[in-house]
C-alpha positions, 0 to 999 in steps of 0.5 A: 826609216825610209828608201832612198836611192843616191847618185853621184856624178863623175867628178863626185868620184873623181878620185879615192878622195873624193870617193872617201866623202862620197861614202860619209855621204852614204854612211849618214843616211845609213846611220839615220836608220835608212836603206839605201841604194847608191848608183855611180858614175865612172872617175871623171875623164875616164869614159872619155879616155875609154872611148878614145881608146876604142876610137883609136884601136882599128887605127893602131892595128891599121885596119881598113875601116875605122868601124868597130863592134858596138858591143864590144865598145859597150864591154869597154867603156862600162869597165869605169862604172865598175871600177868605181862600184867597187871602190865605193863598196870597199871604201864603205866595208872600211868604215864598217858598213855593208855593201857590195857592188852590183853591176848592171847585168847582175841586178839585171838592168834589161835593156833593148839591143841598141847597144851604146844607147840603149833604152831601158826596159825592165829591172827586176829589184827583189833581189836588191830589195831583200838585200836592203831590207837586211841592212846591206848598202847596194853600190850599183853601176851606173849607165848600163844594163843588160841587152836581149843578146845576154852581152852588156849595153850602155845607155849613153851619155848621162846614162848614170842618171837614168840609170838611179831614176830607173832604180828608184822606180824598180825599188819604189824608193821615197826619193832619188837624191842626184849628188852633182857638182852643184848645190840645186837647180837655179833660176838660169846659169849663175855664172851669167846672173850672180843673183841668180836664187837656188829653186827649192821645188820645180815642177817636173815639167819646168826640168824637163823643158829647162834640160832639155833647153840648156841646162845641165844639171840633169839628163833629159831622159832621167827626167822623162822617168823621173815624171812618167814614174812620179819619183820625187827627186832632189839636186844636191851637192856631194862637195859639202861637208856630209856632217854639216847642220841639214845634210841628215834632214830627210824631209827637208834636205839641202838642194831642189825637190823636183816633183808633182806640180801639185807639192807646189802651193806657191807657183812662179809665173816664171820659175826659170831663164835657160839658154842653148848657144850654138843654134843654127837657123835654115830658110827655104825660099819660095816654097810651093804652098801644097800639101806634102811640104813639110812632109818632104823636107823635115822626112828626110833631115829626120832620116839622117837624125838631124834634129829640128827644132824652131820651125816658122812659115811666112805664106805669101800674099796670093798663097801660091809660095811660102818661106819655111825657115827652122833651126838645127845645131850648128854642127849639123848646118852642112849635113842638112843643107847636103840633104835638103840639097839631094831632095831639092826636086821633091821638096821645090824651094828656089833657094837655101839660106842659113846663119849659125852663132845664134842662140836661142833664149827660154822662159820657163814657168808652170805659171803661164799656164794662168796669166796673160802678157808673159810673152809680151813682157819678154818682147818688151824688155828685149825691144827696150835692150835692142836685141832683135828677134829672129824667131819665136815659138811658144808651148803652154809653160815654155817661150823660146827665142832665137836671137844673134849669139853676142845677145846671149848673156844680156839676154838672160840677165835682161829676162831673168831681171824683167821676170824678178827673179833676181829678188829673194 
């Protein structure tokens, strides 16, 4: 017997039906002897409906100002994670097993105070634990907990994540099964590379730079807590039959483990391509090269919470000048040349450039860490494709390279081949 908590995603819940196979998911580990603790999503669509309904209301009334109360947006848009909780716990009780529904205030789920997207703090599982000691399913809200002002906070987008990891690690459960609308993590995005392979382990590190990077299979933050608190984790999909060969293996469940690099005997040198479209490159001319620089221009674009990314300086021949040139979201192009504009005196560059519809393409491998000429086999291969290079910036399990957004799809197919990841 072990403790296992379960997530499901949006469109895992997307109606009664698929709430149906979501319970025969639970009723199986339940029936295999197991206690279990499954954290849901609200119905797929329904946060985005709830906000647009809160978006819409100081509208609607005429109001002045379109600002509205964010705790109060926090008591609206966790009502789909409710809903959800308790259908899950009535379509269980209908198949004779027992359940309730647990929101987050109840656990509770602390929090901080920054309503709509909290952090959270701390969760008290005795209570759960007791219940599923005495054989009683916990259905859990997602996405949101309770804040020091005693009212509900939600913990922002793919909250639902964090939520079950969180979970996990209050309850000291065996591993955290994330249910999604895909069978596992992959080598890169399949619908680019049909030969891309499902990864039977990857290293917590590896997801967190492949999530971060473009991947959307989980959250960032849910795999920042996944590693801090060693909870073993695995991608599933809940579109398969519940009842097929496999499903029930505990051991060895159908999806990708995401745990500790060292429950991996066979590292890859590289174990993924992963890509992030929509990146926009800024280039300050004839800087001044002085101590402070940096500090003048990336303090305030921090400021107004616009994040950097790729960051590459070019000193000139006498050292007097420099060219600092990084990378942003191209949303976030117009905000950040007003703001490097605002502080152009203090910051002292003669020029402002930029170019979005770039793209920027990752190599992911807990492998480099031990093997010489990585980078240069990507820069090769791209050469060969002729793909320029913009920008280049390494970490000790991570290439990142900026090029033209028309590359993109060439670029993944021509890294994830040069890498063989394309072979079984």
């Amino acid at each position: 017997m072990a403790r296992i908590v379960m997530k499901f995603g949006g469109t895992s819940v997307a109606d009664l039906d698929r709430i149906k196979n979501v319970a025969r998911h639970v009723k199986r580990e339940v029936d295999a002897g197991h206690e279990v603790a499954v954290v849901v999503s609200a119905m797929s669509g329904k946060t985005n409906e709830l906000v647009g309904w809160v978006q819409n209301t100081p509208k609607v009334v005429g109001a002045s100002s379109p600002f509205y109360d964010a705790r109060e947006y926090d008591a609206i848009v966790a009502s789909g994670e409710q809903v959800t909780s308790g259908l899950l716990a009535i379509a269980l009780q209908a198949m004779d097993v027992n359940a309730r529904s647990w929101q987050g205030w109840q656990i509770p789920i602390r929090t901080d105070n920054a309503h709509g997207a909290a952090r959270i703090l701390e969760i008290d599982g005795s209570e759960m634990i007791k219940r599923m000691g005495e054989g009683q399913v916990a259905v859990i809200a997602g996405f949101q907990g309770l804040g020091p002002d005693n009212r509900i906070a939600t913990l922002g987008r793919g909250g639902s994540d964090t939520s079950a990891v969180a979970i996990a690690a209050a309850v000291k459960a065996d591993r955290c099964d994330i249910y999604t609308d895909v069978d596992g993590v992959y080598t890169t995005d399949p619908r680019i590379v049909p030969q891309a392979r499902r990864l039977k382990k990857i290293a917590f590190e590896e997801m967190l730079e492949m999530a971060s990077l473009g991947a959307k299979v989980l959250q960032v933050r849910s795999v920042e807590l996944a590693m801090v608190h060693k909870v073993r984790t695995f991608v599933r999909s809940s579109f398969e039959d519940p009842d097929a060969p496999g499903m029930g293996d505990f051991l060895n469940p159908p999806g990708t483990l995401i745990c500790d690099e060292e429950e991996i005997v066979e590292q890859e040198v590289v174990t993924g391509i992963a890509y992030a479209k929509d990146e926009a490159q800024i280039s300050l001319r004839r800087l001044a090269d002085r101590p402070g620089v940096s500090a003048a221009i990336f303090g305030p674009l921090a400021e107004n919470h616009i994040n950097v990314d790729m960051i590459v300086q070019n000193i000139s021949e006498d050292g007097s000048k420099t060219d600092m040139t990084f990378t942003v979201p191209s949303g976030d192009v117009e905000k950040a040349i007003k703001v490097l504009g605002e502080h152009k005196d203090s910051i002292g560059y003669d020029v402002v450039q930029n170019e979005a519809g770039l793209v920027k393409v990752s190599v992911i491998g807990i492998g480099m860490r031990s093997h010489a000429g990585v980078a240069a086999t990507a820069f090769k291969a791209l050469a060969d494709k002729g793909i320029n290079i913009k920008a280049i910036t390494t970490s000790e399990i991570k290439i990142s390279i900026l090029i033209d957004g028309p590359y993109a799809e060439l670029a993944v197919r021509t890294l994830h081949s040069c890498y063989g990841l394309d072979k079984n």
